[in-house]
TILUM-85586 format. One record per residue: residue in one letter; z, y, x of N, C-alpha, C, O in turn; residue number from 1. Coordinates in steps of 0.02 Angstrom, whole numbers, plus 50000, padded with zeros to 5 digits. Each point is the difference from the previous one (the first is absolute). Layout:
<lumnus>
  rest    nup  nnorth  neast   caup  canorth  caeast    cup  cnorth  ceast    oup  onorth  oeast   nr
     a      Z       Y      X      Z        Y       X      Z       Y      X      Z       Y      X  NUM
...
</lumnus>
This chain:
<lumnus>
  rest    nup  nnorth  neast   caup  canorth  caeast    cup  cnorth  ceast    oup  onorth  oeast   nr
     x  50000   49941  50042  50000    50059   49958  50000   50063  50044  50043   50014  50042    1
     x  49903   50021  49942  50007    50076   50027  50071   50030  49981  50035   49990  49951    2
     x  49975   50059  50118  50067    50039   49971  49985   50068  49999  49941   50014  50012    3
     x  50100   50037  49977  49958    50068   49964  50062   50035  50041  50058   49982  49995    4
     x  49915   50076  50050  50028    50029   50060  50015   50071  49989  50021   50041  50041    5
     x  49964   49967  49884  50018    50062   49948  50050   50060  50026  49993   50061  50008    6
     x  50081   49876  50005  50063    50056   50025  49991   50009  50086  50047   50022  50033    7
     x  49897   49960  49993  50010    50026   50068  49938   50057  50019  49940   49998  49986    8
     x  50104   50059  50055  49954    50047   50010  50026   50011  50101  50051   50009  50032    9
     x  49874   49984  49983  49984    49991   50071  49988   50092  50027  49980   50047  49966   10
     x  50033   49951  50074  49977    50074   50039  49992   49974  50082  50030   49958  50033   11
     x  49931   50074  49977  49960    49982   50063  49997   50063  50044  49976   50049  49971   12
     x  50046   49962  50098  49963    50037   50041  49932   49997  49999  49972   49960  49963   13
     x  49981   50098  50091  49949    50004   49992  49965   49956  50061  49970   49947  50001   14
     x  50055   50118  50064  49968    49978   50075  50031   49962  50020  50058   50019  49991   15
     x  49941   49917  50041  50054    49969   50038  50022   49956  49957  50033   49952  50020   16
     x  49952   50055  49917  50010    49935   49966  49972   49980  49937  50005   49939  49990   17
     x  49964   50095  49962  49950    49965   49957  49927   50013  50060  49970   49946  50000   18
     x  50009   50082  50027  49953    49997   50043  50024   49987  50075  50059   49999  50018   19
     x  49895   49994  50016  50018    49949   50085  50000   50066  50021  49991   50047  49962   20
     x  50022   49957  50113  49995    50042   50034  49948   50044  50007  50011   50060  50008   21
     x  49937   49918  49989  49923    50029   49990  49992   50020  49957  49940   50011  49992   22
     x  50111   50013  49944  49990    50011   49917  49936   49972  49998  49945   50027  50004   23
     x  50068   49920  49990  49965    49941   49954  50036   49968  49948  50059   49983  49994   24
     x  49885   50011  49963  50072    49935   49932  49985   49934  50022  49940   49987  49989   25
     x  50084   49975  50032  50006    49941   50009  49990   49968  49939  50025   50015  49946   26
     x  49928   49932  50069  49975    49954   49935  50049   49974  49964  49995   50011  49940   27
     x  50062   49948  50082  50036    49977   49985  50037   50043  49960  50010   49978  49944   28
     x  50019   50089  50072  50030    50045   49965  49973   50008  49912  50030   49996  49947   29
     x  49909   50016  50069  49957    50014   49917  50004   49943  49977  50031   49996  49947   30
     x  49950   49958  50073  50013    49911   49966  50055   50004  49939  49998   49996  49938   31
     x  50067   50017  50127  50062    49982   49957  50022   50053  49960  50038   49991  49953   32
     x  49938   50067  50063  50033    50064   49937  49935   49980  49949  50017   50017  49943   33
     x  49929   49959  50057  49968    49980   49936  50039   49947  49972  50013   50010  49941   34
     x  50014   49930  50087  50015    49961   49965  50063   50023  49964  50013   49986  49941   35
     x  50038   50065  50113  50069    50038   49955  49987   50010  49936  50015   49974  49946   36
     x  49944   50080  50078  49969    50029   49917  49982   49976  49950  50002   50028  49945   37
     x  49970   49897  50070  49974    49984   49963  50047   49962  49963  49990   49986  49941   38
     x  50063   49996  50091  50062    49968   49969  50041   50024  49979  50058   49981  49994   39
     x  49907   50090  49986  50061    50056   49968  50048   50035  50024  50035   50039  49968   40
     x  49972   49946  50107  50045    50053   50039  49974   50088  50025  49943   50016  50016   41
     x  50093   50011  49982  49978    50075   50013  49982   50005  50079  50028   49960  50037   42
     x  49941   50071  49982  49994    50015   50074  49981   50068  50013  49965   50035  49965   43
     x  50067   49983  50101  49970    50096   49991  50012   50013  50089  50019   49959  50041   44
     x  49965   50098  49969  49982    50026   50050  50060   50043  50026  49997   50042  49955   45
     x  50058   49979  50085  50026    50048   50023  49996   50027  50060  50039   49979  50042   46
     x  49922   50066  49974  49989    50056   50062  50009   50058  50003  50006   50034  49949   47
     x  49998   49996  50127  50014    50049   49983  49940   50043  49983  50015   50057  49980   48
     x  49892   49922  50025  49975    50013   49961  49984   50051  49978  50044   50004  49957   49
     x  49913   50064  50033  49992    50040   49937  49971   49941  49939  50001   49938  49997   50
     x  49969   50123  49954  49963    49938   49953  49927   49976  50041  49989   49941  50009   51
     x  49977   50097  50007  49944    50026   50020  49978   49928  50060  49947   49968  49999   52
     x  50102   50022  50043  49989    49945   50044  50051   49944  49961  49975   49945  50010   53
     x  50070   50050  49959  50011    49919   49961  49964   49987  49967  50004   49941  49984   54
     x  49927   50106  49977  49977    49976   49954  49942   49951  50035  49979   49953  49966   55
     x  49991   50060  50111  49950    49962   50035  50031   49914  49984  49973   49952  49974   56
     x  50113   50060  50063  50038    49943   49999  49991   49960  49930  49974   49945  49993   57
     x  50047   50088  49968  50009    49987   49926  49939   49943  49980  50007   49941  49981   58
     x  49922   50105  50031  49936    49958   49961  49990   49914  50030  49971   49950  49980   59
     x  50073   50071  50083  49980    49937   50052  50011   49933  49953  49964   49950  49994   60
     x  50114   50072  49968  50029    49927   49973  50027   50002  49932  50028   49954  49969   61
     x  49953   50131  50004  49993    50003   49926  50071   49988  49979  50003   49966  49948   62
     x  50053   50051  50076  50072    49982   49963  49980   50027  49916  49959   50040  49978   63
     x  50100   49910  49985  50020    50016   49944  50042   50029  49977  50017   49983  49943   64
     x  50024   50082  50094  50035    50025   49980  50019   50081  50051  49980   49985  50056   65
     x  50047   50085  49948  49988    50054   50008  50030   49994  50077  50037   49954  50016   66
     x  49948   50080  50012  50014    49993   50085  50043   50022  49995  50018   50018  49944   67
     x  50039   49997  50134  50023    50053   50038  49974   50032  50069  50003   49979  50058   68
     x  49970   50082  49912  49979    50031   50056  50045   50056  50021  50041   50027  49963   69
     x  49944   49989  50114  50043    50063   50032  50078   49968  50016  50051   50035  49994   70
     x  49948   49899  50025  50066    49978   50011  50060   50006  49955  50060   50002  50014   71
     x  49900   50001  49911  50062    49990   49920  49992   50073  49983  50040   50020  49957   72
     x  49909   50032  50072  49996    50060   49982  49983   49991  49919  50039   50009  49954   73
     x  49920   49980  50043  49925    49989   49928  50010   49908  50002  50013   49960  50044   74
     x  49974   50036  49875  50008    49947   49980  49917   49993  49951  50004   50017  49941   75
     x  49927   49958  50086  49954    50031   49977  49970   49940  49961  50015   49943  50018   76
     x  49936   50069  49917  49973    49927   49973  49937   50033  49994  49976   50046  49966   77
     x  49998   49903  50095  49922    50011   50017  49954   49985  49927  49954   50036  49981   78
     x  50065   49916  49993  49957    49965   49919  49992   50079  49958  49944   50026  49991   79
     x  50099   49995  49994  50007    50072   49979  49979   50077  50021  49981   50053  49976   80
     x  50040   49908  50093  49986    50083   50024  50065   50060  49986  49999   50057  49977   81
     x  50060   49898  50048  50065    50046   49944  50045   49983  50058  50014   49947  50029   82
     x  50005   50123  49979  50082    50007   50057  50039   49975  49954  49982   50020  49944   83
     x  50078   49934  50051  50036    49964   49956  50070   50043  50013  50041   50017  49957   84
     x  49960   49993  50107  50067    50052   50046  49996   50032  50057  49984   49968  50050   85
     x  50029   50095  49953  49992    50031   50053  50075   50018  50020  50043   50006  49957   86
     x  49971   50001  50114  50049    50004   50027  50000   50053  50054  49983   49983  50056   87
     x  50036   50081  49929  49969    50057   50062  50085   50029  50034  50057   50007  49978   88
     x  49903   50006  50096  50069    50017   50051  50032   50086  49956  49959   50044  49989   89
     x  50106   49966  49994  49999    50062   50007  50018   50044  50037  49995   49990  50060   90
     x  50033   50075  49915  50003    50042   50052  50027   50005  50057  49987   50046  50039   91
     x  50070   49888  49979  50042    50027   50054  49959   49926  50047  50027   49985  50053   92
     x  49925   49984  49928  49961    49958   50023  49940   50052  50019  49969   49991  50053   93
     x  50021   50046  49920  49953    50041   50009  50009   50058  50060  49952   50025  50030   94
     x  50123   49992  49984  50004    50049   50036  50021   49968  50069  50008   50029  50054   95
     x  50001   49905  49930  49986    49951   50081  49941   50003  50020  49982   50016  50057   96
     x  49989   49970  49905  49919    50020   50029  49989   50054  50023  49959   49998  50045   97
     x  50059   50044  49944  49990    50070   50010  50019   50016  50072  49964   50031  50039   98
     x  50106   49939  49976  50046    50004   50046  49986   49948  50057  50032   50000  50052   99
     x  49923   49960  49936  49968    49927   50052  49922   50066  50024  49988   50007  50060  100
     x  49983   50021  49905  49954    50034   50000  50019   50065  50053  49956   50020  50038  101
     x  50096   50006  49964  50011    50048   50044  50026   49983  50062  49987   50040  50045  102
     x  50052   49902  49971  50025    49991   50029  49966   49954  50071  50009   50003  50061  103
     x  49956   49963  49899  49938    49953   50049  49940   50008  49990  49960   49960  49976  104
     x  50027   50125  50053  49920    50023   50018  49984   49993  50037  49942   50022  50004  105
     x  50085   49940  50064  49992    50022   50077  49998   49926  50025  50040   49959  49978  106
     x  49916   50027  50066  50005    49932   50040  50066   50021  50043  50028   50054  50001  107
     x  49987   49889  50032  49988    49940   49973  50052   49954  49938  50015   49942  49986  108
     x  49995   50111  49994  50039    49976   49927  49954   50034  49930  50027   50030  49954  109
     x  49893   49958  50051  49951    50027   49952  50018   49950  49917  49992   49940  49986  110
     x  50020   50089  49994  49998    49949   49913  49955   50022  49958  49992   50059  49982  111
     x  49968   49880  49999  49957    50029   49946  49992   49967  49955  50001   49939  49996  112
     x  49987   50114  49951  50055    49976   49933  49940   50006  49927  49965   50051  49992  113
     x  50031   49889  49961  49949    49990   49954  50066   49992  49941  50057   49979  50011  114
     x  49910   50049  49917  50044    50006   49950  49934   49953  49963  49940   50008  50003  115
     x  50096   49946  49967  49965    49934   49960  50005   50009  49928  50051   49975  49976  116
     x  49912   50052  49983  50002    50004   49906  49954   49953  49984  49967   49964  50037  117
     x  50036   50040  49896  49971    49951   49965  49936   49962  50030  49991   49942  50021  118
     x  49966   50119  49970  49945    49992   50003  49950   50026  50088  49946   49985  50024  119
     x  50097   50049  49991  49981    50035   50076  50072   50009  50043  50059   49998  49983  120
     x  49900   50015  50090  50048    49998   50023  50001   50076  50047  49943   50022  50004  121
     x  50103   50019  50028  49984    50061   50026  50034   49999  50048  50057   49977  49993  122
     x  49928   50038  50052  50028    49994   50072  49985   50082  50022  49954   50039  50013  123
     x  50108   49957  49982  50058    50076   50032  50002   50001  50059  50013   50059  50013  124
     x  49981   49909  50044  50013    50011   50057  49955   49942  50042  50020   49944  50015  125
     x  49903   50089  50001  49931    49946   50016  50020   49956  50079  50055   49999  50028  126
     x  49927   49991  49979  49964    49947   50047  49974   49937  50021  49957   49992  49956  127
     x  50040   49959  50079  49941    49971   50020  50034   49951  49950  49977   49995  49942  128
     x  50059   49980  50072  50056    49949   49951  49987   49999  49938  49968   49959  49968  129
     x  50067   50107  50010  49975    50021   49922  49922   49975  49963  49984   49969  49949  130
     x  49977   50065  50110  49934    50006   49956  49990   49932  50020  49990   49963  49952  131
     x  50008   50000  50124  49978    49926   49968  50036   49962  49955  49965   49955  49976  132
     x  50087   50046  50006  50011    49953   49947  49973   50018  49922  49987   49960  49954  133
     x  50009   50104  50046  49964    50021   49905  49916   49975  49997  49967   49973  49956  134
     x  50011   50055  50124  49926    49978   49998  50005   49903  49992  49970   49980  49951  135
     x  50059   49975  50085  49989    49955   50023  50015   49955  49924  49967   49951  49983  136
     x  50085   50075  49984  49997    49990   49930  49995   50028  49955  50034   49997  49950  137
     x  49909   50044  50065  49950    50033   49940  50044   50031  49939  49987   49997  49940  138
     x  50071   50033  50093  50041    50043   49948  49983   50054  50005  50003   50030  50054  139
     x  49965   50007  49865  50001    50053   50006  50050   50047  50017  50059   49986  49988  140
     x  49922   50080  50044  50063    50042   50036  49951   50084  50024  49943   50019  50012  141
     x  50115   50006  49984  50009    50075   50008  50034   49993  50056  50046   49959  50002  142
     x  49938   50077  50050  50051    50085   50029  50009   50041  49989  49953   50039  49990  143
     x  50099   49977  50005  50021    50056   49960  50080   50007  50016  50029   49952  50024  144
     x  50016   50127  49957  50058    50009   50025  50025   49950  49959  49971   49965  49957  145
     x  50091   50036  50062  50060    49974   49968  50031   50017  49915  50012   49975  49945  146
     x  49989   50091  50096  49999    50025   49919  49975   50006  49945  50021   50022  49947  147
     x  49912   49950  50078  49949    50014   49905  49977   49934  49973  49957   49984  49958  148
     x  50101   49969  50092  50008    49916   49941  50042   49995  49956  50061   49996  49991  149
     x  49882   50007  49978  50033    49985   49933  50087   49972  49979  50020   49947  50024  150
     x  50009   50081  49945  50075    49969   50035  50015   49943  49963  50053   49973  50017  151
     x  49909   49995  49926  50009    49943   49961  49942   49942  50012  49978   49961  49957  152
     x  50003   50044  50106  49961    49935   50043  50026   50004  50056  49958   50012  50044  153
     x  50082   49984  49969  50049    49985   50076  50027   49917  49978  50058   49989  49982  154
     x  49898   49967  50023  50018    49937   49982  50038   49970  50066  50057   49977  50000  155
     x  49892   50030  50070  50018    49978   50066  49974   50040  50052  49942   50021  50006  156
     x  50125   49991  50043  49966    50034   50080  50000   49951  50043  50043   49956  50004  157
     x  49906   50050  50031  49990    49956   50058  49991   50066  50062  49978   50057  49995  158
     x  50050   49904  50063  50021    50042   50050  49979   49947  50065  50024   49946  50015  159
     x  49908   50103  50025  49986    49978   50055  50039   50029  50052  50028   50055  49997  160
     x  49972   49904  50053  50019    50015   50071  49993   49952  50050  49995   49943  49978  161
     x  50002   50061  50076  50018    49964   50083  50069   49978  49962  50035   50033  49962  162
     x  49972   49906  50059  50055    49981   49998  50076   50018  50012  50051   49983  49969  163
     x  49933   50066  50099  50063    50038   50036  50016   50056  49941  50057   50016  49983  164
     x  49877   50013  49989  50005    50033   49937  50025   49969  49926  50001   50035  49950  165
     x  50010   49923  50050  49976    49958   49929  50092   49985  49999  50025   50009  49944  166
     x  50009   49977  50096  50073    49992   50049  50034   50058  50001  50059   49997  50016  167
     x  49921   50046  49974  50031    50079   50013  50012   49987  49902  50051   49987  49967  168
     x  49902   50020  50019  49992    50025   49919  50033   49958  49958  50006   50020  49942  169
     x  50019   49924  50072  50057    49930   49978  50066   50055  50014  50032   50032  49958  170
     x  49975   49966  50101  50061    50040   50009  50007   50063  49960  50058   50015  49989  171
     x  49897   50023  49989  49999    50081   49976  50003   49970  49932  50036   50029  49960  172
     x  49935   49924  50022  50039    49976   49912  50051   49980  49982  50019   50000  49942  173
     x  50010   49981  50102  50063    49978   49994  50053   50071  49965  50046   49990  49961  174
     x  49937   50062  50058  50028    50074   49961  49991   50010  49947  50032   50038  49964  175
     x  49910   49922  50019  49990    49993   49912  49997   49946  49970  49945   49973  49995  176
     x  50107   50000  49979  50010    49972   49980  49975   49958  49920  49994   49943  49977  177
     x  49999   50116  50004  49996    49996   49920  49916   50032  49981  49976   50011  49944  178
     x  49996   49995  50114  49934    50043   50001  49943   49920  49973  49957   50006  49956  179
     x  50054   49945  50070  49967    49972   49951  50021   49893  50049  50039   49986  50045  180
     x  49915   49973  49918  50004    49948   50051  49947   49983  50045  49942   49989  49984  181
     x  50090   50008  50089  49955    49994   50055  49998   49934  50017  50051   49965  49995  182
     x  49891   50010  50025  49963    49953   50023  49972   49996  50072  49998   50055  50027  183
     x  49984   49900  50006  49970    49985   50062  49928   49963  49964  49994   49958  49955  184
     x  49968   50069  50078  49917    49962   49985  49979   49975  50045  49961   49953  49994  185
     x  50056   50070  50062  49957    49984   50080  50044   50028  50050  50056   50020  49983  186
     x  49922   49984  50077  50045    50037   50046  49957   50068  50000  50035   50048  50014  187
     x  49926   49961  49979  49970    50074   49998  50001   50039  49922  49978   50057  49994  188
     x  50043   49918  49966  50022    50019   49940  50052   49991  49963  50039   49955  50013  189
     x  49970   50093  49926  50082    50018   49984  49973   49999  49911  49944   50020  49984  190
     x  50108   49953  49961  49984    50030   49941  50044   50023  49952  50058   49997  50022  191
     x  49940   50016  49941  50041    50042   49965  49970   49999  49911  49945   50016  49976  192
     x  50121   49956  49989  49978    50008   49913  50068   50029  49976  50051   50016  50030  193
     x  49929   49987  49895  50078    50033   49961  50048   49930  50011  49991   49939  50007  194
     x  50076   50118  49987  50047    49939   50016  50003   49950  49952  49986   50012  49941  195
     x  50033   49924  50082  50007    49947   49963  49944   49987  49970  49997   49986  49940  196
     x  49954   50020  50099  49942    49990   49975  49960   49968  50050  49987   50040  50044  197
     x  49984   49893  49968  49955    49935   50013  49976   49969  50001  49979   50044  50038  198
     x  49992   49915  49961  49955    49926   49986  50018   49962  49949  49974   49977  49950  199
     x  50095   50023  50084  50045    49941   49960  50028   50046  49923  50000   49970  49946  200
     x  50020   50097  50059  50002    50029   49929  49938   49988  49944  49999   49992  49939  201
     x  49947   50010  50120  49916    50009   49949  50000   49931  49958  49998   49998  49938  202
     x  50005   49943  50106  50007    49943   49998  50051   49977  49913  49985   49961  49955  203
     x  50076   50085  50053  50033    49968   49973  49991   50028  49927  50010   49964  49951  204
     x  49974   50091  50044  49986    50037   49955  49922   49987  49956  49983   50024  49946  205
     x  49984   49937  50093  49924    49966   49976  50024   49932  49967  49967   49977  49954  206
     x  50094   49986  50071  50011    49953   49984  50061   50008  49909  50019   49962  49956  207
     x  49985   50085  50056  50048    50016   49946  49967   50019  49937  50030   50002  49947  208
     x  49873   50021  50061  49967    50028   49953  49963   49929  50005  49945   50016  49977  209
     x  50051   49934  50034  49988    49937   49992  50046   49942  49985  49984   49940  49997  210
     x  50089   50093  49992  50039    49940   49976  50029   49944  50029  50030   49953  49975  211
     x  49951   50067  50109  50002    49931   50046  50079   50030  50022  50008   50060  50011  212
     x  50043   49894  49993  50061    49998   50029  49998   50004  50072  49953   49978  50032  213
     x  50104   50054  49999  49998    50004   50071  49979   49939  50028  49948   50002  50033  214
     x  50082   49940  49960  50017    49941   50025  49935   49978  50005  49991   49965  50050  215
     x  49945   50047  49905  49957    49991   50010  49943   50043  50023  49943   50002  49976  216
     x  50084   50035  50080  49954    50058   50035  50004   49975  50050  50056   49981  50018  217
     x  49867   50006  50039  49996    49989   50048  49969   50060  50023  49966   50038  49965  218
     x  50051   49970  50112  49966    50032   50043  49964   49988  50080  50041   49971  50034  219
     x  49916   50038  49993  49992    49956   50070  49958   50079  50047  49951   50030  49977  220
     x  50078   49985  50077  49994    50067   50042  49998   49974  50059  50019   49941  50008  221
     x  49963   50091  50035  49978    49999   50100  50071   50027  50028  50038   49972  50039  222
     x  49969   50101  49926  50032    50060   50064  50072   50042  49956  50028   49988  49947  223
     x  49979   50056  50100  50070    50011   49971  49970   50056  49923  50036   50013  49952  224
     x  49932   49998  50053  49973    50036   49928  50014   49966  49937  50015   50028  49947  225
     x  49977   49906  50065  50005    49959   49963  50080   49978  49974  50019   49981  49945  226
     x  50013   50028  50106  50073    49982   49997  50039   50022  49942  50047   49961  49992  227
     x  49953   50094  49955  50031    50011   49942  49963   49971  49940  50024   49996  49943  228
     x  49921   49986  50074  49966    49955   49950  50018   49926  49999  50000   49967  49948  229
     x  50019   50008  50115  50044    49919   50014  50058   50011  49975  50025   49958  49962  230
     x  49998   50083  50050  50087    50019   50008  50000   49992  49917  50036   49956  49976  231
     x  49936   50075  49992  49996    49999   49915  49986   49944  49971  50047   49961  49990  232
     x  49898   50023  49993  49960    49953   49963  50065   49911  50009  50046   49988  50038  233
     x  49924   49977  49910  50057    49962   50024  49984   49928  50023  50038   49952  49996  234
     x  49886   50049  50036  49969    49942   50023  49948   50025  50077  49941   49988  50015  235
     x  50115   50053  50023  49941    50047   50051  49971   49926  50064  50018   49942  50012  236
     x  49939   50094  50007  49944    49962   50055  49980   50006  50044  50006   50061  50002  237
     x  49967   49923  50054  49971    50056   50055  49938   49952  50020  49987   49940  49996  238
     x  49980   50122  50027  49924    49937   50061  50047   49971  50055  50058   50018  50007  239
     x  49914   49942  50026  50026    49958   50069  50009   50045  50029  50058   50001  50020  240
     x  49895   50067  50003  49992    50028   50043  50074   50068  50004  50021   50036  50046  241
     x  49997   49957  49889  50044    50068   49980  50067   50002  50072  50014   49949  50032  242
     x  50005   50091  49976  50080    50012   50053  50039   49956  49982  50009   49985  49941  243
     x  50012   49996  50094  50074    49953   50015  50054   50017  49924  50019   49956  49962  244
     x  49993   50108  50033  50035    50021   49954  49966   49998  49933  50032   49991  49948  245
     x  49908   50018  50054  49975    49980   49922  50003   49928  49987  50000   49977  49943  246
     x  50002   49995  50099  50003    49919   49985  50072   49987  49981  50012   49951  49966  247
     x  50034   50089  50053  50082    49985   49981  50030   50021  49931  50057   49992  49977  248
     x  49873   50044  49990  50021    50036   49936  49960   49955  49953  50004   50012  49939  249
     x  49959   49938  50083  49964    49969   49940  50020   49939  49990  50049   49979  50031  250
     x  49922   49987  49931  50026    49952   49954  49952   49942  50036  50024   49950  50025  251
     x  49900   50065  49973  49955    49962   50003  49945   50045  50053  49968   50053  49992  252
     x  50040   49887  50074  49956    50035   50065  49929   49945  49998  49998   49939  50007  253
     x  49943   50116  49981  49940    49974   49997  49976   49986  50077  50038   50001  50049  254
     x  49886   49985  49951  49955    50028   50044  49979   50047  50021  50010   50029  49947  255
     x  49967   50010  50085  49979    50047   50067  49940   50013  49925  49980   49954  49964  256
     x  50005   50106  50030  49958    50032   49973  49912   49983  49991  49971   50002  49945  257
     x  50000   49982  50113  49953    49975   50006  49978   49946  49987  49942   49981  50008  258
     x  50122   49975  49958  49979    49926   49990  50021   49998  49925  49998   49947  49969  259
     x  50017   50099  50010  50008    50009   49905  50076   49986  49970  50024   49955  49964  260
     x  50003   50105  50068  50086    49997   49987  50015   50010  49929  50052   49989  49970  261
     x  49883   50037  50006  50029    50026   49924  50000   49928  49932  50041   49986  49956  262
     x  49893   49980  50064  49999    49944   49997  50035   49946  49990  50012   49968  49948  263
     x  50010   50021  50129  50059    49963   49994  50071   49988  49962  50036   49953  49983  264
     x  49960   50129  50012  50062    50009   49964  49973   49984  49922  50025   49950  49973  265
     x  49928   50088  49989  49981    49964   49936  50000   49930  49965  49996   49975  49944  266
     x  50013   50006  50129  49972    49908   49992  50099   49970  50001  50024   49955  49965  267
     x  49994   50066  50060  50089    50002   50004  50028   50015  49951  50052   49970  49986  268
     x  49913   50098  49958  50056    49990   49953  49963   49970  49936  50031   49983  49949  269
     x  49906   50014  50058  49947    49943   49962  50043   49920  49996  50014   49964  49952  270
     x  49996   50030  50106  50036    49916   50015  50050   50023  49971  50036   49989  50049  271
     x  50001   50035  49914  50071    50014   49971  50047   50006  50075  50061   49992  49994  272
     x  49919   50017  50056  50053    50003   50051  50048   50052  49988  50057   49977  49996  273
     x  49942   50074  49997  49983    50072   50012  50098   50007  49915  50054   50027  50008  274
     x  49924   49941  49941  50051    50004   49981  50079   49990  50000  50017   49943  50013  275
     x  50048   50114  49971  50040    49987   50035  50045   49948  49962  50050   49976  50027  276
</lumnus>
């Protein structure tokens, strides 16, 4: 007898683990989220994402249910075409920016700083960093000051630097406390959303307009971005490849990305393993 996978809702990283290193989808990956779906379980996407580049992700494997993009910023349903929730930094998130902006104009502590909305993204403070990542994923974007963004699309800042830079600006948040929640993306980058606001909020809050109980929320992530989305959900995962410490927060340690971690894990809570 078929079984019907109704109360489980899956969320997936993007790079590093529903796609290989090469952002590729691994065959195996689409296989088994067709067969999820097809067995009635929910599956969805959480990155940090605008819409604009999850939606490339999105067509790859057609989920059945509304993403999280911007790292739990926007909660978006591509079928529709409908922001379901928006989640924007405010002002005293806003006047960190302001204050990261004055403070690191100068090498070799240069920061440069992109404000992430819905639909575009504007980068306040340019350089090489900045513009290759909006070009390289075809997010639309402005330059433009600081001041004439819009103040109700401040979904996510992302903050380039040299590392020695990127290390300075960890320490200079630490004074603000309440300015919003910070993240690590890379060693040359820094991020920033409204407080108490994440992956794992987007996650849980998609799962709550679908009826699915914690207990039956999975999640599977690479990097520490990912880490409040494990830390939440109540079936978290990682690729093979993820840090030492993401492997200590999950439940269920897959394969290395390239060989179809997302997969694997589908096929785990498919086998009824996966239940507690």
């Amino acid at each position: 007898m078929e079984r019907n996978f109704g109360k489980w809702l899956v969320a997936s990283d993007i790079d590093g683990t529903l796609n290989s290193k090469a952002r590729k989808l691994p065959h195996r990956n689409k296989v088994a989220i067709e067969k999820f779906i097809s067995a009635g379980g929910y599956f969805t996407l959480a990155s940090g994402r605008p819409i604009s580049s999850l939606e490339r992700a999105w067509k790859t494997v057609e989920t059945n249910c509304a993403a999280v993009a911007l790292n739990g910023g926007l909660i978006y349903d591509f079928k529709e075409h409908k922001i379901l929730k928006k989640t924007s930094i405010g002002k005293e998130g806003q006047d960190f920016v302001k204050a990261v902006i004055k403070k690191f104009g100068k090498a070799p502590y240069f920061i440069e700083v992109g404000v992430f909305g819905a639909e575009n993204a504007y980068i306040v403070k340019k350089g090489l960093m900045s513009t290759c990542q909006v070009v390289f994923d075809r997010v639309p974007h402005t330059y433009q000051n600081v001041d004439t963004v819009p103040t109700d699309d401040w979904c996510k800042i992302i903050f380039w630097g040299n590392p020695l830079a990127i290390n300075k600006l960890k320490k200079f948040a630490k004074a603000y406390p309440n300015a919003g929640n910070f993240m690590s993306s890379s060693v040359v980058s820094f991020e920033m959303l409204a407080p108490n606001t994440h992956k794992g909020t987007g996650v849980m809050e998609l799962a709550k307009l679908l009826g699915v109980d914690k207990a039956h929320t999975a999640a599977i992530g690479d990097y520490f971005n990912d880490w409040d989305m494990l830390k939440t959900v109540g079936f978290p995962a990682c690729a093979g490849q993820a840090p030492k410490a993401i492997h200590n927060i999950c439940k269920f340690e897959a394969c290395h990305c390239n060989n179809g971690c997302v997969a694997e894990l589908l096929d785990y809570i498919m086998a009824g393993k996966a239940e507690s």
